[in-house]
C-alpha positions in Angstrom: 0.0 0.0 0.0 1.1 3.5 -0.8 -0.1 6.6 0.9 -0.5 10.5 -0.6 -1.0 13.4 1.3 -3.5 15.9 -0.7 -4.3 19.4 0.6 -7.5 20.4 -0.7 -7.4 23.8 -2.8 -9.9 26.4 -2.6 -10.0 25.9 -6.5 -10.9 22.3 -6.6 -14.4 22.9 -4.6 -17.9 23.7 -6.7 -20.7 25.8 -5.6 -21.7 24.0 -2.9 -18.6 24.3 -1.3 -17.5 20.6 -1.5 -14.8 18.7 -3.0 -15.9 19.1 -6.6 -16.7 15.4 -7.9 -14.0 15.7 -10.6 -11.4 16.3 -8.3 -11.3 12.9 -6.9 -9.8 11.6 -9.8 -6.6 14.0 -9.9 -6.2 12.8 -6.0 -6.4 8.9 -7.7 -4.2 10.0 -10.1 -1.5 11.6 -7.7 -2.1 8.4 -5.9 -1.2 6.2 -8.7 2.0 8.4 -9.3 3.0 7.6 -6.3 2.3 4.3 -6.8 4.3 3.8 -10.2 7.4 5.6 -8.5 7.2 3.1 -5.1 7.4 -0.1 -7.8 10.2 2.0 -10.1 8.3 2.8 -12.8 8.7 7.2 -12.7 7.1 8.7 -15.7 9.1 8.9 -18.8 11.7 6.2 -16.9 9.9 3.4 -17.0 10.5 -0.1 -20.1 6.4 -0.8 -19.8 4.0 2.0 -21.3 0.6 2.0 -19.4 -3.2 3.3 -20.2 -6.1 3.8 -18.2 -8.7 1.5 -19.9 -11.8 2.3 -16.9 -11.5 4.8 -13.8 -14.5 4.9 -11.1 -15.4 6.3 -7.6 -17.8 5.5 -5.2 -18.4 9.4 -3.3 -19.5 8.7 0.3 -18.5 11.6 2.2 -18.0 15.3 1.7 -15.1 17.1 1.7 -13.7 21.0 2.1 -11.3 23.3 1.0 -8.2 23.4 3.7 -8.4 19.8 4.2 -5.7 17.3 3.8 -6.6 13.9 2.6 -5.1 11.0 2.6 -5.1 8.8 -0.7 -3.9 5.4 -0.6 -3.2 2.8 -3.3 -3.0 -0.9 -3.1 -3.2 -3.3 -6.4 -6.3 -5.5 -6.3 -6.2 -7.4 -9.1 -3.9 -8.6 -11.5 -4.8 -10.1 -15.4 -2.9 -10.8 -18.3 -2.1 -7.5 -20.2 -4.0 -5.2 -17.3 -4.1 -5.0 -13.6 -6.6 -3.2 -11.2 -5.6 -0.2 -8.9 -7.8 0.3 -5.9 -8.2 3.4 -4.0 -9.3 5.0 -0.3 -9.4 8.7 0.2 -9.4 9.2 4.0 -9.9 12.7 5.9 -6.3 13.2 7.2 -7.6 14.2 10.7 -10.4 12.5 11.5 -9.9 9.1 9.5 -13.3 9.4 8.0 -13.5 7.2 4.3 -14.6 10.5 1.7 -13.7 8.2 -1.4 -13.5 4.6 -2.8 -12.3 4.3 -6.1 -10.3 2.1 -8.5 -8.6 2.2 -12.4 -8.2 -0.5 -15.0 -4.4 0.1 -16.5 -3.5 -2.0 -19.4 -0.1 -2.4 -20.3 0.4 -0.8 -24.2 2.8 -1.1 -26.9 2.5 2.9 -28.5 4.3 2.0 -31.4 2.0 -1.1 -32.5 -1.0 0.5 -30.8 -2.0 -2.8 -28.9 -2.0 -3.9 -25.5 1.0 -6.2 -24.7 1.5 -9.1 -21.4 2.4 -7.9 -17.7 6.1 -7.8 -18.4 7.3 -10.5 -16.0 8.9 -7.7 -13.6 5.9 -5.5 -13.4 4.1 -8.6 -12.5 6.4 -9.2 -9.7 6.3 -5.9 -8.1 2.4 -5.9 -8.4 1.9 -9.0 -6.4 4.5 -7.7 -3.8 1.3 -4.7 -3.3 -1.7 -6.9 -3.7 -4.2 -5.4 -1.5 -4.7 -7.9 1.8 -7.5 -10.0 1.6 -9.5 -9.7 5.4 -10.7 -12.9 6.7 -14.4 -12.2 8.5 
């Protein structure tokens, strides 16, 4: 699991004065950056090229200008040419859940324009942050 630190900007709130639903996915996505670089793969440094095929988020809690929120990132699935990123947006404070969310990323060859196999490193790395399964 990987954790990011997000202060909420003034900017990134609608009328309402929430956390604008759009927002939520750039906090994902810093998440997933994160992510990339704890496994090695930094942008523009990395052998495997990746797109996101499918992004979604479950909203359950608002959010405010001024706070900080936590994002973590854990791998929850893992196929043949893609893998599944899963997501938690805490309130930094409080602990309170704000935001469940996950992404589809398929590894892609940009030159042949099709998806390729998990290189067999990626694959590793992935399975070394495959989110823990709770027993009930």
């Amino acid at each position: 699991m990987t954790e990011t630190h997000v202060y909420v900007r003034y900017c990134e709130t609608d009328a309402a004065g929430h956390v604008n639903n759009t927002s939520y996915f750039y906090y994902f996505e810093e998440g997933r950056m994160k992510f990339f670089e704890t496994i090695g793969f930094k942008s523009g440094e990395r052998a495997v090229d990746f797109i996101v095929a499918r992004t979604e988020c479950d909203f359950l809690a608002q959010s405010y200008a001024g706070q900080t929120l936590s994002v973590t990132t854990d791998v929850a699935n893992i196929g043949t040419k893609s893998y599944q990123i899963s997501h938690e947006i805490k309130n930094h404070d409080t602990g309170e859940l704000i935001a469940k969310g996950s992404a589809v990323i398929v590894c892609f060859d940009f030159e042949s324009q099709q998806t390729v196999n998990i290189p067999t490193h990626l694959r590793e790395q992935l399975i070394g942050h495959m989110k823990a399964v709770k027993e009930v």
